[in-house]
Residue, then its C-alpha position, 0 to 999 in steps of 0.5 A: x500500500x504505502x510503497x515505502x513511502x515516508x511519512x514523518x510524525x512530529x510533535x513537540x508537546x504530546x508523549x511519543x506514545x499519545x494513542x492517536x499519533x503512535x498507536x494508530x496513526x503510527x501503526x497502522x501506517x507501518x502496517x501498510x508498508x510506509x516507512x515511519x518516523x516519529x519525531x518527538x519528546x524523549x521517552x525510555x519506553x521502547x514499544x512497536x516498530x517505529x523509529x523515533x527521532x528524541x527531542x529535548x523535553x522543557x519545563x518551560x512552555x516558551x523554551x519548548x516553543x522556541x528550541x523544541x520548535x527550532x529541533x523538530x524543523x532541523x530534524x524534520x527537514x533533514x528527512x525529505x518526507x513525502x507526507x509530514x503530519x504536525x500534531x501541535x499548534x505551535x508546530x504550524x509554522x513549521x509546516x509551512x516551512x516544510x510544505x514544498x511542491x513535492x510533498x503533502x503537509x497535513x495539520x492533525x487536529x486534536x483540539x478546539x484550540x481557539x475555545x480552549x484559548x477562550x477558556x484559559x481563565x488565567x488571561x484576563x477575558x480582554x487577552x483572551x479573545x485577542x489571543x483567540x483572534x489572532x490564532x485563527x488569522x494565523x492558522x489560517x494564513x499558515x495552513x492554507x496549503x495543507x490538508x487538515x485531519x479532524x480528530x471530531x466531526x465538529x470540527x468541520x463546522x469550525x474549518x469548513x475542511x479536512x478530512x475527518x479521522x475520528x479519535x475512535x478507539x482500537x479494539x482490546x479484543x481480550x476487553x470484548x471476550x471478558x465477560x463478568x457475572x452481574x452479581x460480581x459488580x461492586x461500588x467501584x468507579x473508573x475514571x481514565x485519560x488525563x485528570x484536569x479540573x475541566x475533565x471533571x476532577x473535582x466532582x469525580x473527588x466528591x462522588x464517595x461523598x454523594x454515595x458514601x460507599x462509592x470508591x474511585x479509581x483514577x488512572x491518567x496523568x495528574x498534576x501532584x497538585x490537583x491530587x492534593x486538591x481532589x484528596x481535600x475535596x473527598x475530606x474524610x472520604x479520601x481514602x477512597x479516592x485512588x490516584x495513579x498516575x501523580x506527576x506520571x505518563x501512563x502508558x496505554x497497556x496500563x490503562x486497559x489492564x485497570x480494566x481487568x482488576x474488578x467489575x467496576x460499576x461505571x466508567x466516569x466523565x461528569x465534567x463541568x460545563x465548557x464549551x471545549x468539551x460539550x460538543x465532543x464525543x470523548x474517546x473514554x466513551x468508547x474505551x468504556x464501551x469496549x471493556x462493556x462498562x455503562x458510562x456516567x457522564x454530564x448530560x450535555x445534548x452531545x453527550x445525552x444523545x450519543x448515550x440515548x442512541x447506543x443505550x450505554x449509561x446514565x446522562x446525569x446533570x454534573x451539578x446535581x449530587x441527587x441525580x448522581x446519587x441515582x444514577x449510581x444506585x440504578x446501576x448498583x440495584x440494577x445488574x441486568x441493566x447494567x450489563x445490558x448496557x454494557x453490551x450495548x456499548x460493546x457492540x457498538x464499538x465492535x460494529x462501528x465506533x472502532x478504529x478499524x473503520x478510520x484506519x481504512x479511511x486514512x489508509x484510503x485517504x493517504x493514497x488519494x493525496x500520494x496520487x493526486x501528487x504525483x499526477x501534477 
């Protein structure tokens, strides 16, 4: 398929081992016979067959900005790539500088990033919607010669363009065949990914407070300080609070084995209202639906539908302690449902919102644009 072609993956900003870039971005381009490389943040983990050109990390976000930035281009360059796909914003300058005649540059969106910007409550409003303004000029200036991938089908409502490779995820196939027996499910919640105020830590913190014999396992990347917070939030409840991942990457292996160790409850996504998440469909979804536990999560409209659609959870106002409480004694005084939404949830993942399906449709896409480079 790929004929040897090369494709260079650059960030500066996400772990060489981010799921969407190395694991299936990465992966499934190496399958396909092109010849990968990854340019990105040093890392002592060695996992699968891609060659990973180390860059410097920084503590400071402007010395990352300005010699990790410098760092990726130099070694970018040096490559000659047919296709380079940049992952962060700060990289669009460098792609423009990369993007010549003969080659394809693509510009893989993760993020709203001018919402996120608008929500960085550590700039006065006033700078945030200049900061915000000037971005959009300038992405659009700096990319109008690239092809954009859109991590959510939103985002085209944003862009007007790009081709829409959605965050879904790869299928654990060991997750799909693990079944339990209804009675087995206990009072433990599962919350992964990232843990951030705005993905909701503080009300995950305060859950064995609303349903005191609830305990929450947390397993994702955590700031040693909003650990502290969170412990401070459950009060005399802390212990059952448990955190892993203090100031630590946690590698995506480790993530799904968390999924074997009980017959938790739910998996969890009460997040507070922001204008960054609520029009997502989180990738947690989906990695909950594949190990077939029922969600809980805030009931934004985007949220409560995908929920109401594929039958899969509680959508519960993150704000009101009484709807949590009932949805978590539904689930509890209820195996059957919750297990019937559990595979659910399972069987849509296996039937649709898979990888597999965006895979094909990167695969197909890189073809098109090879092609259409090689036929001006």
């Amino acid at each position: 398929m790929g004929n040897g072609k090369r494709v260079v993956h650059v960030t500066t900003v996400h772990h060489p081992h981010d799921p969407r870039i190395f694991y299936k971005q990465c992966m499934s381009l190496k399958k396909a016979n092109y010849d990968v490389v990854l340019i990105a943040q040093q890392t002592e983990e060695k996992q699968g067959d891609i060659r990973h050109i180390p860059l410097n990390s920084y503590k400071s976000r402007w010395k990352r900005m300005i010699f990790g930035t410098f760092a990726a281009y130099k070694q970018a360059k040096r490559l000659k790539a047919d296709i380079y796909v940049f992952h962060d914003p700060e990289l669009m300058l460098v792609g423009a500088m990369l993007k010549k005649n003969d080659n394809i540059v693509i510009y893989d969106i993760h993020e709203d990033y001018v919402t996120s910007i608008l929500q960085k409550d550590y700039l006065p409003s006033f700078f945030r919607k200049i900061f915000a303004t000037a971005y959009k000029w300038l992405e659009k200036i700096l990319t109008r010669k690239m092809e954009l991938s859109l991590a959510e089908k939103y985002y085209y409502d944003i862009y007007q363009r790009g081709t829409c490779i959605l965050n879904y995820p790869l299928i654990n196939k060991n997750l799909l065949q693990d079944r339990k027996e209804e009675n087995e499910r206990g009072v433990k919640l599962l919350y992964t990914g990232n843990v951030t105020v705005e993905r909701g830590a503080l009300i995950h913190a305060r859950l064995p407070i609303i349903a005191p014999d609830v305990s929450v396992q947390f397993i994702g990347k955590c700031p040693r300080s909003l650990a502290e917070q969170m412990y401070e939030e459950a009060g005399d409840k802390k212990e059952q609070i448990h955190i892993r991942g203090i100031d630590e990457f946690i590698v995506k292996d480790e993530i799904e084995e968390m999924y074997f160790r009980h017959n938790w409850l739910a998996g969890i996504a009460l997040f507070p209202p922001t204008e960054h998440y609520m029009k997502k469909e989180l990738t947690k979804f989906f990695e909950y639906m594949n190990a077939g536990l029922p969600i809980i999560c805030s009931n934004f409209p985007v949220w409560d539908a995908f929920i109401k659609k594929y039958e899969c959870g509680i959508a519960v106002d993150p704000h009101d302690d009484e709807a949590i409480k009932s949805a978590i004694e539904t689930l509890r005084n209820n195996p059957v449902l919750a297990k019937q939404m559990g595979e659910n949830g399972r069987r849509a993942v296996q039937e649709e919102l898979n990888w597999e399906v965006e895979e094909r449709k990167l695969l197909s896409w890189y073809e098109q644009l090879l092609e259409g480079m090689e036929t001006k």
